[in-house]
NUTORPA-437294 format. One record per residue: x, y, z of N, C-alpha, C in turn. Coordinates in steps of 0.1 Angstrom, whole numbers, plus 5000, padded with zeros to 4 digits. Layout:
N
{n_x=X&n_y=Y&n_z=Z&ca_x=X&ca_y=Y&ca_z=Z&c_x=X&c_y=Y&c_z=Z}
...
***
This chain:
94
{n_x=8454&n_y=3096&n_z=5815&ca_x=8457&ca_y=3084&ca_z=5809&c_x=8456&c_y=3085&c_z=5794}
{n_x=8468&n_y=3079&n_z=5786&ca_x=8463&ca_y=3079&ca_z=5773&c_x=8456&c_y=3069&c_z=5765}
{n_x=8457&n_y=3074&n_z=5754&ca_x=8449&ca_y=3063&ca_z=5748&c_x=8454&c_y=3050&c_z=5745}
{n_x=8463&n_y=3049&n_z=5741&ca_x=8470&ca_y=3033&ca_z=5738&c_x=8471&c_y=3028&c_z=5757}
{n_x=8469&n_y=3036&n_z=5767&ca_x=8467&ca_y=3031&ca_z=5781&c_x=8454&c_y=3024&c_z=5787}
{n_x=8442&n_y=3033&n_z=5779&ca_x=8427&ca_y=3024&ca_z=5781&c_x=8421&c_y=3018&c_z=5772}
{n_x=8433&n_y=3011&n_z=5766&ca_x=8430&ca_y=3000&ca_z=5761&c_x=8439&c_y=2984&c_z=5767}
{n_x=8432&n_y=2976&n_z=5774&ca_x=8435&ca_y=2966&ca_z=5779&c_x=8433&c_y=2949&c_z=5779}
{n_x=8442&n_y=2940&n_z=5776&ca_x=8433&ca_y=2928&ca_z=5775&c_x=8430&c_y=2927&c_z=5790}
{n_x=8420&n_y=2912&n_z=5787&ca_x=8409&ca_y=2911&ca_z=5802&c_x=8422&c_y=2908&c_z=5815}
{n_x=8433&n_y=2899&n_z=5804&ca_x=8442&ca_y=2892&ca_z=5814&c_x=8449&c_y=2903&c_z=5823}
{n_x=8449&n_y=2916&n_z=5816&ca_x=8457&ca_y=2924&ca_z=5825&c_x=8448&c_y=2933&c_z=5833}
{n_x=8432&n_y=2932&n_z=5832&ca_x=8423&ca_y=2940&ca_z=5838&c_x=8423&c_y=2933&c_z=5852}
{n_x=8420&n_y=2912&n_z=5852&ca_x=8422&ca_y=2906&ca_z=5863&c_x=8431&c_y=2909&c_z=5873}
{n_x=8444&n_y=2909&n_z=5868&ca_x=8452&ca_y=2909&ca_z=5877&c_x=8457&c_y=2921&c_z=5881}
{n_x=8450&n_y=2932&n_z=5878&ca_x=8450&ca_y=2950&ca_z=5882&c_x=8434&c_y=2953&c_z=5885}
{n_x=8430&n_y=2949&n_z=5890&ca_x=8415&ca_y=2954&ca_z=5890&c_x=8413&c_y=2963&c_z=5900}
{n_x=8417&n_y=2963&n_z=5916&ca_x=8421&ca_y=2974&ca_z=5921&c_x=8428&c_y=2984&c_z=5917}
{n_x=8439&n_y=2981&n_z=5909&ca_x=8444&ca_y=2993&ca_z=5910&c_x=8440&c_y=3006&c_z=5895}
{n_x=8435&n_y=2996&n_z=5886&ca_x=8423&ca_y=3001&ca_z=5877&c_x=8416&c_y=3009&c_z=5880}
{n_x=8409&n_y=3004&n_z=5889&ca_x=8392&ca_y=3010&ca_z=5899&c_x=8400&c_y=3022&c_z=5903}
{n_x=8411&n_y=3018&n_z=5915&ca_x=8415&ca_y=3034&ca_z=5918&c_x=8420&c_y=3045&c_z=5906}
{n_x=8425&n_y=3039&n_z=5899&ca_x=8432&ca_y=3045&ca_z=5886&c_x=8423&c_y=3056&c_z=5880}
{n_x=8409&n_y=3051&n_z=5876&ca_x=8391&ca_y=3056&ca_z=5873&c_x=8390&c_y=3061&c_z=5874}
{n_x=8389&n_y=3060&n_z=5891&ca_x=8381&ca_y=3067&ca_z=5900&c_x=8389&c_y=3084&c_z=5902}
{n_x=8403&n_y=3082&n_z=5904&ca_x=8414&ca_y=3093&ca_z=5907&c_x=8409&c_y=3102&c_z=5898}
{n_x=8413&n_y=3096&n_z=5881&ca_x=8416&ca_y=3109&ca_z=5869&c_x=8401&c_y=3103&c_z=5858}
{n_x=8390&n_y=3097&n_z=5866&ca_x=8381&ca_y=3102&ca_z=5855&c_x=8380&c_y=3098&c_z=5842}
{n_x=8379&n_y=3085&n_z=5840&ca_x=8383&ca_y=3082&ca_z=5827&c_x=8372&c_y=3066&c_z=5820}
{n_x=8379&n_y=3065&n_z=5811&ca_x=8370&ca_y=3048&ca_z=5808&c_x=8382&c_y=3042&c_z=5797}
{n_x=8379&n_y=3031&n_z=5801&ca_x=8393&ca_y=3016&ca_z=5797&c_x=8383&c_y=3007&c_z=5788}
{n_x=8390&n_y=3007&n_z=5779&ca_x=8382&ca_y=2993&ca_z=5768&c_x=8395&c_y=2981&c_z=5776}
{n_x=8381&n_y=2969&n_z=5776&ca_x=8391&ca_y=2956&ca_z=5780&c_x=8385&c_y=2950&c_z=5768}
{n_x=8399&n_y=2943&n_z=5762&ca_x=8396&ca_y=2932&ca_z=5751&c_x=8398&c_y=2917&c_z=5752}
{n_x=8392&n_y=2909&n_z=5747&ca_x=8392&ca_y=2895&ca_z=5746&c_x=8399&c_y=2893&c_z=5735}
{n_x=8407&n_y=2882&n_z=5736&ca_x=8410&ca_y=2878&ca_z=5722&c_x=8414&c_y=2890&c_z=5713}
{n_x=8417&n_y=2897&n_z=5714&ca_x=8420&ca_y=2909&ca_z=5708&c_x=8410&c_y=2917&c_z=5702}
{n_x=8403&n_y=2916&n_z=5707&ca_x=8385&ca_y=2923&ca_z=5701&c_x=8378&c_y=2931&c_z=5712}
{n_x=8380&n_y=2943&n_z=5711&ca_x=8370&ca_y=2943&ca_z=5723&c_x=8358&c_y=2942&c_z=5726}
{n_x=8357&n_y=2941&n_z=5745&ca_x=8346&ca_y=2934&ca_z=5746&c_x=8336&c_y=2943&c_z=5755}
{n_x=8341&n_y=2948&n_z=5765&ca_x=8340&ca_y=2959&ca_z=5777&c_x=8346&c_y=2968&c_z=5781}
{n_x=8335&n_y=2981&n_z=5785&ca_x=8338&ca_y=2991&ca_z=5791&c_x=8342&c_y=2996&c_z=5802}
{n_x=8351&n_y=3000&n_z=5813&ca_x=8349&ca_y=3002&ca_z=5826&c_x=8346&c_y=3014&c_z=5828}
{n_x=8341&n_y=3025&n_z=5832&ca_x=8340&ca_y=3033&ca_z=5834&c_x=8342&c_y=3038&c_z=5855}
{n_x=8347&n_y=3051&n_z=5853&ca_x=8343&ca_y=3057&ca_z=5873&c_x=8326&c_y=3061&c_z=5870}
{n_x=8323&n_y=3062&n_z=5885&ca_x=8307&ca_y=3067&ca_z=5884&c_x=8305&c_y=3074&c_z=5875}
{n_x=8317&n_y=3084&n_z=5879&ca_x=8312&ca_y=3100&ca_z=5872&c_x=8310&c_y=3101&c_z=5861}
{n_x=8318&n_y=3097&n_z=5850&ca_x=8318&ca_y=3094&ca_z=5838&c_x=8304&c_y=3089&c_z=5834}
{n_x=8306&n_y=3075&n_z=5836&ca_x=8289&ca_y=3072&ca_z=5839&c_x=8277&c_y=3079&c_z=5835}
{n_x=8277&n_y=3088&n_z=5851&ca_x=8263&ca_y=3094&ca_z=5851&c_x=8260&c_y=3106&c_z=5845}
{n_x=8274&n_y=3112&n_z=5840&ca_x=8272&ca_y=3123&ca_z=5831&c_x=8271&c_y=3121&c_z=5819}
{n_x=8273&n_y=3108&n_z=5813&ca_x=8270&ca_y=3100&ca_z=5800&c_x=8252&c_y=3096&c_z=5802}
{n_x=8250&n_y=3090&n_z=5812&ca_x=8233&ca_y=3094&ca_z=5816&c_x=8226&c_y=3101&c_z=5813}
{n_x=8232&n_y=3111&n_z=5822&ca_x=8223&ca_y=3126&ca_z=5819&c_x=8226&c_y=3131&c_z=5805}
{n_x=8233&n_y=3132&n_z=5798&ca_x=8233&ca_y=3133&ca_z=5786&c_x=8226&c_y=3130&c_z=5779}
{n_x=8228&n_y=3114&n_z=5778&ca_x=8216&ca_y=3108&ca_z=5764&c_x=8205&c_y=3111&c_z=5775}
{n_x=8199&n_y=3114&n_z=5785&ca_x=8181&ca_y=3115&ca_z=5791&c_x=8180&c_y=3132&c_z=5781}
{n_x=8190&n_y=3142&n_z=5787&ca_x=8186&ca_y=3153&ca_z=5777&c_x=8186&c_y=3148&c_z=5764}
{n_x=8193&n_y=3145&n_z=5754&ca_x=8194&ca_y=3135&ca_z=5740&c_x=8178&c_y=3133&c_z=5738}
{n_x=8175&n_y=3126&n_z=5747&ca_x=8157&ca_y=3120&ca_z=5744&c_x=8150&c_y=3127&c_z=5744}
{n_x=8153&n_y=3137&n_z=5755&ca_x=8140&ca_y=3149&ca_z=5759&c_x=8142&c_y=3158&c_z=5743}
{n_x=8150&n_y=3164&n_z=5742&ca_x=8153&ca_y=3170&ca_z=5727&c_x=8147&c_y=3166&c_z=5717}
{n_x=8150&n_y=3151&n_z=5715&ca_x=8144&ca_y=3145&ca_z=5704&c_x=8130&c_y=3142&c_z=5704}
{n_x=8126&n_y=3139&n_z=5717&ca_x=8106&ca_y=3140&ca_z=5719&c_x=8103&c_y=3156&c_z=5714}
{n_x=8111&n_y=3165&n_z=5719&ca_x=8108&ca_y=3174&ca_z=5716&c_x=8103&c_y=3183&c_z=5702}
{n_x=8116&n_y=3178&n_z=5695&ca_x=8117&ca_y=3184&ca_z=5679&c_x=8106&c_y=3173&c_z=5673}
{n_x=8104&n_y=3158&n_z=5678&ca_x=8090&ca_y=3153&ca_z=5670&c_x=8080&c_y=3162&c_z=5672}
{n_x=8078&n_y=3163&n_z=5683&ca_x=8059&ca_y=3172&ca_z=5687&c_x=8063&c_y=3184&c_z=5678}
{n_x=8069&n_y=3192&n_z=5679&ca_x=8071&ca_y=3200&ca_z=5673&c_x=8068&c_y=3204&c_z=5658}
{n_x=8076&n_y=3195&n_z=5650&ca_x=8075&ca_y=3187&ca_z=5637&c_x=8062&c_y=3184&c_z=5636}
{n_x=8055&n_y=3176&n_z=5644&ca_x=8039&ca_y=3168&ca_z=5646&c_x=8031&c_y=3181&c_z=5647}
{n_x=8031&n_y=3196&n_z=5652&ca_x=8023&ca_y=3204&ca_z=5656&c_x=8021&c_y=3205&c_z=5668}
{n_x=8024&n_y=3192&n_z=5679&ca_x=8020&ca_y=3193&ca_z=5688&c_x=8024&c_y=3200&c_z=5703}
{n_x=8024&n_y=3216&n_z=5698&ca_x=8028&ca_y=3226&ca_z=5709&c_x=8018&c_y=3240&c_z=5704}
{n_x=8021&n_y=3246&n_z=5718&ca_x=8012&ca_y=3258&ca_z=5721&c_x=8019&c_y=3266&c_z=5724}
{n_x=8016&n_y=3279&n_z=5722&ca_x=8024&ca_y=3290&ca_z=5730&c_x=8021&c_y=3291&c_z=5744}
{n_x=8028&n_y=3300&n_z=5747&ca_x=8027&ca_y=3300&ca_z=5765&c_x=8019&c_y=3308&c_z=5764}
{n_x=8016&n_y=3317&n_z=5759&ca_x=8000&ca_y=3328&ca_z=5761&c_x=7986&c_y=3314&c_z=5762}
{n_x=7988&n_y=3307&n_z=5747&ca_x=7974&ca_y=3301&ca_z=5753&c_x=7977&c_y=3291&c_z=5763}
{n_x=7987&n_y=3280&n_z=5763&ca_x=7989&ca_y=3276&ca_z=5779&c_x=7982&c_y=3282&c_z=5795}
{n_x=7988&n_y=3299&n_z=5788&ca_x=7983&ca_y=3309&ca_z=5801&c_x=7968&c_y=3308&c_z=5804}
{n_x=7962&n_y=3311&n_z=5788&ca_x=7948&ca_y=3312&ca_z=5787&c_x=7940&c_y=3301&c_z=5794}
{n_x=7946&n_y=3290&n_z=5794&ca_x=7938&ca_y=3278&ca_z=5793&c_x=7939&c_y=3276&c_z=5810}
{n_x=7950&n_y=3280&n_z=5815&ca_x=7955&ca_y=3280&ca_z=5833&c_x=7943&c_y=3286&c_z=5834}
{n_x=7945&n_y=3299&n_z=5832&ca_x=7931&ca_y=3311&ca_z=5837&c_x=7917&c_y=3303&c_z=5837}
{n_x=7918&n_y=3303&n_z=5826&ca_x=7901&ca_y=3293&ca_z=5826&c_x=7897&c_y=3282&c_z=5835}
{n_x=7911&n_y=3277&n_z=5833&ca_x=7905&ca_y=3263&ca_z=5846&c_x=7907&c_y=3272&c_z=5860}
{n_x=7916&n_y=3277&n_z=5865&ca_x=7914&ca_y=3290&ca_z=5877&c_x=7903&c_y=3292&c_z=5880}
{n_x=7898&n_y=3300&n_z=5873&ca_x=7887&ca_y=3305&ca_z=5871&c_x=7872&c_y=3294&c_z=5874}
{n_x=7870&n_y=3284&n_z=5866&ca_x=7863&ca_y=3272&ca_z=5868&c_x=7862&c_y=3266&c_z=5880}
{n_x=7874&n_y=3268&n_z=5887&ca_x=7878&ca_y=3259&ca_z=5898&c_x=7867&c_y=3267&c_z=5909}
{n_x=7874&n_y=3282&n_z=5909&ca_x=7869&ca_y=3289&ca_z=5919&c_x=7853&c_y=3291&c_z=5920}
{n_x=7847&n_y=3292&n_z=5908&ca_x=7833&ca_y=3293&ca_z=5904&c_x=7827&c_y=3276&c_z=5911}
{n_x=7832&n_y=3271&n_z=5911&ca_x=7827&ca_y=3254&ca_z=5920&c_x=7826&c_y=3254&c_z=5935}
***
């Protein structure tokens, strides 16, 4: 679909709404519907969706990531290792 195609007013989203949804769903895509000539809403297929999801969740995880980082707040995996051993180690001594 092109672009001057996913863009729609509401009046023409009503009276196509099935065949929009199937439209979506077929080739994968997302439709701005406008009001008044402004737009207002997204439609999206699942897929699109949930891969926009998973996206920004990685997005977040990255960005917690580079704070702590930035903050100091990481270890190497050696002492990680070290620190496994010792509680191991503790555990079994109990």
């Amino acid at each position: 679909m092109r672009l001057s195609e996913k863009v729609k007013p509401i009046s023409y989203f009503k009276a196509n709404a099935a065949e929009i949804i199937k439209n979506l769903h077929d080739n994968t895509g997302t439709m701005v519907i406008t009001q008044n000539g402004e737009a207002k809403a997204v439609v999206q297929d699942i897929h699109t969706y949930e891969n926009i999801q998973e996206s920004l969740a990685m997005l977040k995880i990255l960005a917690q990531s580079s704070k702590q980082i930035q903050e100091g707040k990481v270890r190497s995996a050696g002492q990680v290792l070290k620190k496994l051993e010792k509680k191991i180690q503790k555990d079994k001594a109990e």
